[in-house]
Structure formats: structure tokens, C-alpha cells
N, CA, C and O atoms as a GROMACS GRO file, in nm:
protein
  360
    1UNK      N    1   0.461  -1.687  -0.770
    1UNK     CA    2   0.363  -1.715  -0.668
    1UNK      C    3   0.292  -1.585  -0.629
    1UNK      O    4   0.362  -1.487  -0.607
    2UNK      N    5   0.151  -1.575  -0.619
    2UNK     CA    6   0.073  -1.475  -0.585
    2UNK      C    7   0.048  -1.466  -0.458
    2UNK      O    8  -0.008  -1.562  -0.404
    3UNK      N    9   0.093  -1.319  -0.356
    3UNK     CA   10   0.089  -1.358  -0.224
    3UNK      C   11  -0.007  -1.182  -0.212
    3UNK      O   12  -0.046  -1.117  -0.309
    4UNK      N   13  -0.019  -1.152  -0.094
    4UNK     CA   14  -0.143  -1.028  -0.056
    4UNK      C   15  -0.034  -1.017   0.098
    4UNK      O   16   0.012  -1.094   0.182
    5UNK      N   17  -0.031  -0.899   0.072
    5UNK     CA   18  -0.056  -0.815   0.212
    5UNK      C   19  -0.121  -0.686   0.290
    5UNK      O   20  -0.116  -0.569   0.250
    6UNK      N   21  -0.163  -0.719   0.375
    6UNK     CA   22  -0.260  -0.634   0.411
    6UNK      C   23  -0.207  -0.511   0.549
    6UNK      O   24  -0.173  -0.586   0.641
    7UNK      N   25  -0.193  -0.393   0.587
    7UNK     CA   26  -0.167  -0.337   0.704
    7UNK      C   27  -0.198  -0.215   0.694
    7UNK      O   28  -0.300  -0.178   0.636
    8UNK      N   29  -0.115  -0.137   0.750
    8UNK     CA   30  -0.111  -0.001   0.803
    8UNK      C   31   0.046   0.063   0.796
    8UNK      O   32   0.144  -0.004   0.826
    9UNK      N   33   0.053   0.193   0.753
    9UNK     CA   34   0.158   0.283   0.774
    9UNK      C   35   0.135   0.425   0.823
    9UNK      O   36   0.023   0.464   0.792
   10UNK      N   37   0.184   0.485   0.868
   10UNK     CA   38   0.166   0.569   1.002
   10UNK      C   39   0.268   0.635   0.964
   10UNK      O   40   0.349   0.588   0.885
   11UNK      N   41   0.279   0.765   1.022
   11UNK     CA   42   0.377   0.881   1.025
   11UNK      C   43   0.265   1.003   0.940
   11UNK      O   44   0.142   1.011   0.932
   12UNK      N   45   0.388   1.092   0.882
   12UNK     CA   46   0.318   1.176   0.797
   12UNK      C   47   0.260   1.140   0.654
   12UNK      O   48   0.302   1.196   0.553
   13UNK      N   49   0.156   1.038   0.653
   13UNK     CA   50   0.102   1.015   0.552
   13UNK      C   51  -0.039   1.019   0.467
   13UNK      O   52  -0.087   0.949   0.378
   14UNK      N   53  -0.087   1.158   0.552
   14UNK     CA   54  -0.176   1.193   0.486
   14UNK      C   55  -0.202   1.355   0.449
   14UNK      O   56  -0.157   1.450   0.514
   15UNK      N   57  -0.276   1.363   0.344
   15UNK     CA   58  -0.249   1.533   0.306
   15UNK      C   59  -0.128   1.520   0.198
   15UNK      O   60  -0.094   1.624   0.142
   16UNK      N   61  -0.076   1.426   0.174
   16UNK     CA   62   0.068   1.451   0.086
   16UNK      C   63   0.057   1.351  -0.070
   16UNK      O   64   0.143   1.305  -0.145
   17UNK      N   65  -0.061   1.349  -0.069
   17UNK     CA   66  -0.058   1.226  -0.176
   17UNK      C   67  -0.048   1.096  -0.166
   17UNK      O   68  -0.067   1.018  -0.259
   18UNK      N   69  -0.021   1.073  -0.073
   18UNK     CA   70   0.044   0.919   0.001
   18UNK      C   71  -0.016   0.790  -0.125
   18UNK      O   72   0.035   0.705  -0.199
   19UNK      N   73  -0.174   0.849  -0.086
   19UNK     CA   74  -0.276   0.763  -0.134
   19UNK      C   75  -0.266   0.778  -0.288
   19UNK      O   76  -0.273   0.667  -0.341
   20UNK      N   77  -0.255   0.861  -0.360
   20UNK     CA   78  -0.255   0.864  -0.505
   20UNK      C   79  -0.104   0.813  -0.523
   20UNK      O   80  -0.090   0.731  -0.613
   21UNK      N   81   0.016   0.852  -0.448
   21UNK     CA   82   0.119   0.786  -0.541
   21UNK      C   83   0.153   0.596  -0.478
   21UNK      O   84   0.232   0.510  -0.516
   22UNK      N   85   0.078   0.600  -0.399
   22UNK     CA   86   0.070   0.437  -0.355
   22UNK      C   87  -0.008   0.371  -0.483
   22UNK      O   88   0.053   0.269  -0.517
   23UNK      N   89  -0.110   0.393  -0.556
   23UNK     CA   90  -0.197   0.371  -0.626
   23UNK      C   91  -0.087   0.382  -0.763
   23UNK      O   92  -0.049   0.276  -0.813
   24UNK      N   93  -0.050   0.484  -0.806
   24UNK     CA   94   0.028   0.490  -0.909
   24UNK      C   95   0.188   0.325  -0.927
   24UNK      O   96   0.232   0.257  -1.020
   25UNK      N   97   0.215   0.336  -0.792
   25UNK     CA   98   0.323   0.207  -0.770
   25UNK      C   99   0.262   0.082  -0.781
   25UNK      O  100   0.328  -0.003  -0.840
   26UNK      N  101   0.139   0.047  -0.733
   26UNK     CA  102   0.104  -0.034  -0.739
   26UNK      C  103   0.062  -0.083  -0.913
   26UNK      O  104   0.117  -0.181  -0.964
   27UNK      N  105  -0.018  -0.017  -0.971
   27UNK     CA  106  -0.046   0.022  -1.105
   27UNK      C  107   0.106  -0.051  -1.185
   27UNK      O  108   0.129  -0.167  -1.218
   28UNK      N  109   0.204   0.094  -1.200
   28UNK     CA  110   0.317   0.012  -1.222
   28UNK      C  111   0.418  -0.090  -1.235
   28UNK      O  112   0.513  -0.112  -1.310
   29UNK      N  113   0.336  -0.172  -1.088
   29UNK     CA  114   0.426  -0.276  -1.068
   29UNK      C  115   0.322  -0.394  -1.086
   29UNK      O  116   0.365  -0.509  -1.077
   30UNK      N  117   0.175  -0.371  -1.114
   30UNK     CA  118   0.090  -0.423  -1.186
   30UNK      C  119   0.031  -0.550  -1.083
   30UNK      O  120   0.026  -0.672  -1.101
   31UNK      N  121  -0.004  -0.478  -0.987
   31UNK     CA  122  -0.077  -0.509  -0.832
   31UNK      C  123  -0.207  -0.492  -0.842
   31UNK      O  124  -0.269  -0.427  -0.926
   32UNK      N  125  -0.258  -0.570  -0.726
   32UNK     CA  126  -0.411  -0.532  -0.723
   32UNK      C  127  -0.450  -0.509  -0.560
   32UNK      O  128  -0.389  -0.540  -0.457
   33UNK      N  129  -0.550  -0.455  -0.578
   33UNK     CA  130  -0.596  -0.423  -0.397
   33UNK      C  131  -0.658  -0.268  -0.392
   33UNK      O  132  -0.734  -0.233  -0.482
   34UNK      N  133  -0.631  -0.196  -0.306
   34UNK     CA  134  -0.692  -0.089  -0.197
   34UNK      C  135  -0.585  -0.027  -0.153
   34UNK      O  136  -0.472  -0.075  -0.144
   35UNK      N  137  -0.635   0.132  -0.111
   35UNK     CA  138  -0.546   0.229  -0.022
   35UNK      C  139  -0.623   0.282   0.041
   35UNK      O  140  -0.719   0.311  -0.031
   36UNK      N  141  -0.642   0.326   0.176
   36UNK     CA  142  -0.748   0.416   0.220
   36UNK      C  143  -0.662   0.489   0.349
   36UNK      O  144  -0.571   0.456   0.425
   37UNK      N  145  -0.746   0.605   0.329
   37UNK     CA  146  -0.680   0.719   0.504
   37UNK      C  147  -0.820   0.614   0.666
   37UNK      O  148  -0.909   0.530   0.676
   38UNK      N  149  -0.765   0.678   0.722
   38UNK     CA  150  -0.845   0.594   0.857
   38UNK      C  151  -0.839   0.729   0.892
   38UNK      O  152  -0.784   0.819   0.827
   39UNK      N  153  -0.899   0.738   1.000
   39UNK     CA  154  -0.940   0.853   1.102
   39UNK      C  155  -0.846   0.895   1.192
   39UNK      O  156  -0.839   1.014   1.221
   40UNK      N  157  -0.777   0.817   1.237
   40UNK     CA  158  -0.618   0.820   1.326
   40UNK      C  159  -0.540   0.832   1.277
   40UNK      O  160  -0.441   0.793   1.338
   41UNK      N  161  -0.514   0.884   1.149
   41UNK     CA  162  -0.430   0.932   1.061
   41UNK      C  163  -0.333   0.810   0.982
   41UNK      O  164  -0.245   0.817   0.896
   42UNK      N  165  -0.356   0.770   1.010
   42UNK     CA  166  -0.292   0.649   0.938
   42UNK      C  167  -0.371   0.584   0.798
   42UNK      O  168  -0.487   0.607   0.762
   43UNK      N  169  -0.286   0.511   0.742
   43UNK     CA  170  -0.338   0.483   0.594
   43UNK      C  171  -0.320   0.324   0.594
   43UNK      O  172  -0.233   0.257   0.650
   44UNK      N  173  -0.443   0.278   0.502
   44UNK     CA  174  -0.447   0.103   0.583
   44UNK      C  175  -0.418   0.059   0.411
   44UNK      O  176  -0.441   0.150   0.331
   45UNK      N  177  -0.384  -0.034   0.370
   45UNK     CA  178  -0.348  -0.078   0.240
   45UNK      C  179  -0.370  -0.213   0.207
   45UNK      O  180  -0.276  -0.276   0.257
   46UNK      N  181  -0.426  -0.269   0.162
   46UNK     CA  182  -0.362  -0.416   0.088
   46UNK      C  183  -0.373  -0.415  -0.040
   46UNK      O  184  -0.442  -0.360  -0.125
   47UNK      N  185  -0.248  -0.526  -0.032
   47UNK     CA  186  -0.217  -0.560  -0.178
   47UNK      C  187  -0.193  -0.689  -0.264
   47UNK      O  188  -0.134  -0.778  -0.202
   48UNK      N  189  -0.216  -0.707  -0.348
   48UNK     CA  190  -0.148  -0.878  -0.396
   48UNK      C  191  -0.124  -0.929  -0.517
   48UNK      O  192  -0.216  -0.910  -0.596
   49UNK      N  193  -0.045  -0.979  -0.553
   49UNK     CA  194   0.000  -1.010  -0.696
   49UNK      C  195   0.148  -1.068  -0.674
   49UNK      O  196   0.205  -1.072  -0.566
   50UNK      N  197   0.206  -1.119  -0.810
   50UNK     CA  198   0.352  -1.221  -0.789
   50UNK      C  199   0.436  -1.120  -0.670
   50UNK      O  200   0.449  -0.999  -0.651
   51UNK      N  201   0.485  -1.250  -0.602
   51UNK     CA  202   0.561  -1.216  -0.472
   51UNK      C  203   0.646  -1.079  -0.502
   51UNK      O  204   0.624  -0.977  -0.436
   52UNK      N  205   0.761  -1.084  -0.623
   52UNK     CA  206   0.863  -0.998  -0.596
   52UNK      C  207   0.790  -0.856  -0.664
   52UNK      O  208   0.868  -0.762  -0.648
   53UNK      N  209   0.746  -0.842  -0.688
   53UNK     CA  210   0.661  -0.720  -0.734
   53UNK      C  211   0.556  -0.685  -0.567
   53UNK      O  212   0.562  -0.567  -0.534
   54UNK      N  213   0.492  -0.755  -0.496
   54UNK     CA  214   0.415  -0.684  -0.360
   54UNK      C  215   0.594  -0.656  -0.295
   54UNK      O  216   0.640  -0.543  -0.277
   55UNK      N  217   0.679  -0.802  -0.266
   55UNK     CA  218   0.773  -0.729  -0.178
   55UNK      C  219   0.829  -0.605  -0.242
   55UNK      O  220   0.894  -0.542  -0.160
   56UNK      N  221   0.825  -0.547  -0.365
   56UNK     CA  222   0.918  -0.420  -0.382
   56UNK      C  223   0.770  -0.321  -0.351
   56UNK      O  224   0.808  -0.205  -0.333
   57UNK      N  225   0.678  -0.327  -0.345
   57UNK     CA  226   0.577  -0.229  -0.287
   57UNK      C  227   0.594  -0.220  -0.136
   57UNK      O  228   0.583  -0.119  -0.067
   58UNK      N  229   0.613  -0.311  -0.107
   58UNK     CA  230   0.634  -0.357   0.037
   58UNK      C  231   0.772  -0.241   0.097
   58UNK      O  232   0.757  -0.148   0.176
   59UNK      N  233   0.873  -0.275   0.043
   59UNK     CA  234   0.971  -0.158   0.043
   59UNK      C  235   0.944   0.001   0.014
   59UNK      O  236   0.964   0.092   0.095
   60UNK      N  237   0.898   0.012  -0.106
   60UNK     CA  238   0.877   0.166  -0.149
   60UNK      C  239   0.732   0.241  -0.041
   60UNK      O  240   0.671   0.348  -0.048
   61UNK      N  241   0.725   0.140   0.038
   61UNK     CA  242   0.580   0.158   0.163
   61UNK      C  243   0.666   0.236   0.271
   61UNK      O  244   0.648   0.348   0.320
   62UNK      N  245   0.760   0.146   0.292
   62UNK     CA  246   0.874   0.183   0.426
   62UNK      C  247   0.959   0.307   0.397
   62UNK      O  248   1.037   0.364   0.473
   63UNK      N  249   0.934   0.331   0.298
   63UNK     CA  250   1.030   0.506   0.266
   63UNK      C  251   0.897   0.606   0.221
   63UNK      O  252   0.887   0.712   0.284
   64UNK      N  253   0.806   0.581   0.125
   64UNK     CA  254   0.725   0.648   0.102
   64UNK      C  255   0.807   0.765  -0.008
   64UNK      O  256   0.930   0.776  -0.009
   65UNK      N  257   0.731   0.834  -0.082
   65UNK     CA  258   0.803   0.950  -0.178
   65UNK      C  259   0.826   1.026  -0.091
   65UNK      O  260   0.814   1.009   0.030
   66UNK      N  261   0.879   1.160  -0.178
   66UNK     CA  262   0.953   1.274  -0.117
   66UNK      C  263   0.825   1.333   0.012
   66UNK      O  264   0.841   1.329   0.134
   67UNK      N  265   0.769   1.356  -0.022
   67UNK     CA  266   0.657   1.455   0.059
   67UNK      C  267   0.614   1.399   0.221
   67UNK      O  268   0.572   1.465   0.316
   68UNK      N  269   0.641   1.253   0.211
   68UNK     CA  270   0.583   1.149   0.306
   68UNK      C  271   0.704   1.106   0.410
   68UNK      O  272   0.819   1.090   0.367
   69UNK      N  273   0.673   1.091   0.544
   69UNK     CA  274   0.741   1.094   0.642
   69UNK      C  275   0.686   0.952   0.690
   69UNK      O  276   0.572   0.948   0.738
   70UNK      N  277   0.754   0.848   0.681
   70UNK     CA  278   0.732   0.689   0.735
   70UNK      C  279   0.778   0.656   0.864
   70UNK      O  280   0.898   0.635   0.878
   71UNK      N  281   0.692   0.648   0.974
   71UNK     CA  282   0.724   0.622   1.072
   71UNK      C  283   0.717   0.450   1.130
   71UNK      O  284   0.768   0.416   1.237
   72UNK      N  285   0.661   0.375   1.058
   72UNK     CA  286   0.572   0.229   1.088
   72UNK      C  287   0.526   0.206   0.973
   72UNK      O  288   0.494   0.297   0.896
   73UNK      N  289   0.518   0.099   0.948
   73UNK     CA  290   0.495   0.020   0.889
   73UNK      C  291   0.454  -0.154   0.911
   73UNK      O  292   0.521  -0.256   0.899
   74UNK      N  293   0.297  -0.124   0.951
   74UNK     CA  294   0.281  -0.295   0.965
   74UNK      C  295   0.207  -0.385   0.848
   74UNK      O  296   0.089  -0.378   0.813
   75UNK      N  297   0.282  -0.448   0.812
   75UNK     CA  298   0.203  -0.534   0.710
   75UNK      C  299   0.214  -0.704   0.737
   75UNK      O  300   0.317  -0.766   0.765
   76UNK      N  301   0.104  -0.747   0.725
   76UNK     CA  302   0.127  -0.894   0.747
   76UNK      C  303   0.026  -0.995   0.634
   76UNK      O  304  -0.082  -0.950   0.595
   77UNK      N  305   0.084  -1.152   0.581
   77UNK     CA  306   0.049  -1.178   0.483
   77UNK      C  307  -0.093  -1.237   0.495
   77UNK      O  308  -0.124  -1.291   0.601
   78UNK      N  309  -0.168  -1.230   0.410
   78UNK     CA  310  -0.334  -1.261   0.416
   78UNK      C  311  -0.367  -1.383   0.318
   78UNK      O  312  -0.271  -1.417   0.248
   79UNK      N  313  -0.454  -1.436   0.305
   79UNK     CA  314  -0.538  -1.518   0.144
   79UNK      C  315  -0.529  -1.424   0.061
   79UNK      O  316  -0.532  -1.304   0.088
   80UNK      N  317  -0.516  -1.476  -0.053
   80UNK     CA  318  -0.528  -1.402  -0.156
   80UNK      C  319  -0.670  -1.351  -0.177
   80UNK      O  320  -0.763  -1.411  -0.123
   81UNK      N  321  -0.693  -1.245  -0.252
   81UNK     CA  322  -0.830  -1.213  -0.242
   81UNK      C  323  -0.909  -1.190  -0.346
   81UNK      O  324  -1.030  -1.169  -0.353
   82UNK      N  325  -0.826  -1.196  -0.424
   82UNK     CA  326  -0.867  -1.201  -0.603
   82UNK      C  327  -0.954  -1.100  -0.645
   82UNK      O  328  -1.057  -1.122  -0.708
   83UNK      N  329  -0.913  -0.984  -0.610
   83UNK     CA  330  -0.911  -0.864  -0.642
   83UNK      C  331  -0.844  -0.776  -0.776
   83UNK      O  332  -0.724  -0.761  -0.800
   84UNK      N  333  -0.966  -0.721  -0.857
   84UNK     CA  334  -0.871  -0.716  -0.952
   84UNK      C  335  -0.861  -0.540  -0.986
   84UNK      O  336  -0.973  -0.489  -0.989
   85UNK      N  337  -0.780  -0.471  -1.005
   85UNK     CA  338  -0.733  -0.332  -1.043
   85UNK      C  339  -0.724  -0.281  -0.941
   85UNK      O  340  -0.789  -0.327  -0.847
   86UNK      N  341  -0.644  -0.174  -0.925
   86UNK     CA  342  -0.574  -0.095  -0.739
   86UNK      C  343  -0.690   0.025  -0.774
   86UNK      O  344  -0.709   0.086  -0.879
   87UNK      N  345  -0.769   0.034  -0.624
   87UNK     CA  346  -0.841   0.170  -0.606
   87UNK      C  347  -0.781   0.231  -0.479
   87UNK      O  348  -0.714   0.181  -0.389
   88UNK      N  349  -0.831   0.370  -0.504
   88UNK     CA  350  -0.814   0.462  -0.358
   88UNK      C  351  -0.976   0.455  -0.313
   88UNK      O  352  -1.064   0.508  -0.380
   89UNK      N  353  -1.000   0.386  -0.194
   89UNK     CA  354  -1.104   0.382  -0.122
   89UNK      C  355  -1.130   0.478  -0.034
   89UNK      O  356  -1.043   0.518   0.044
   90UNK      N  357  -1.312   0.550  -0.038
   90UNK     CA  358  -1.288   0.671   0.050
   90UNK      C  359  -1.355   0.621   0.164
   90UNK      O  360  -1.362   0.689   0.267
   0.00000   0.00000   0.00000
């Protein structure tokens, strides 16, 4: 089943790559959607493709790689949006 989620994660996540290795996981786990920084420092994301592949993005969101400090994490589920290949949006 193809599901999308769309939110925000917050903490130390910008300046560290956040956005390029979110893009790289998604890629990998063969997702589609968006990453972008916001102005309040926070980084807004959606994503969508078969369920257990977004929920393990969904997870690797809530820890973030080494460099990235996860404080929050809100994501909630959307329409699908039929979006196809993951970009970093500026």
C-alpha cells in the first residue's frame, strides 16, 4: 500500500547535511517527495511510497545520522501525491 507523509523535524538539522543525506535514504529505500530547510531552522519533508519503506524513513527521521541532533519530529499522513523522484528543494 502506497501511503505519504508530510511534516517537520527540528533540532540541529541544518548546516549538517540533514538535507542531502535525507535525499540519499529516501533514494535508497526508493521513495518519492521533497526535503527543504525553512527559515526557523527547521526542515519540512514529505514523502511517499509502499508503507514499510516511508515507515523505516519515518524512523531513520527520528535519529537522523551522526552529525544531526533530533529534537521533534512531526509527521502526519497526507493523499498521496504522485510525485515522482526525491529532490532537495531550495
Amino acid at each position: 500500500m502506497t501511503i505519504c507523509l508530510h511534516g517537520f523535524v527540528g533540532g540541529k538539522v541544518q548546516g549538517v547535511s540533514f538535507r542531502q543525506r535525507t535525499l540519499e535514504e529516501a533514494e535508497r529505500l526508493d521513495l518519492n517527495g521533497w526535503v527543504r530547510n525553512l527559515a526557523d531552522g527547521r526542515v519540512e519533508v514529505l514523502f511517499e511510497g509502499e508503507e514499510p519503506a516511508v515507515r523505516e524513513l519515518e524512523a531513520w527521521l527520528g535519529q537522523g545520522p551522526e552529525s544531526v541532533r533530533v529534537d521533534a519530529l512531526e509527521l502526519e499522513q497526507q493523499p498521496v501525491q504522485g510525485i515522482t523522484g526525491f529532490v532537495i528543494r531550495r
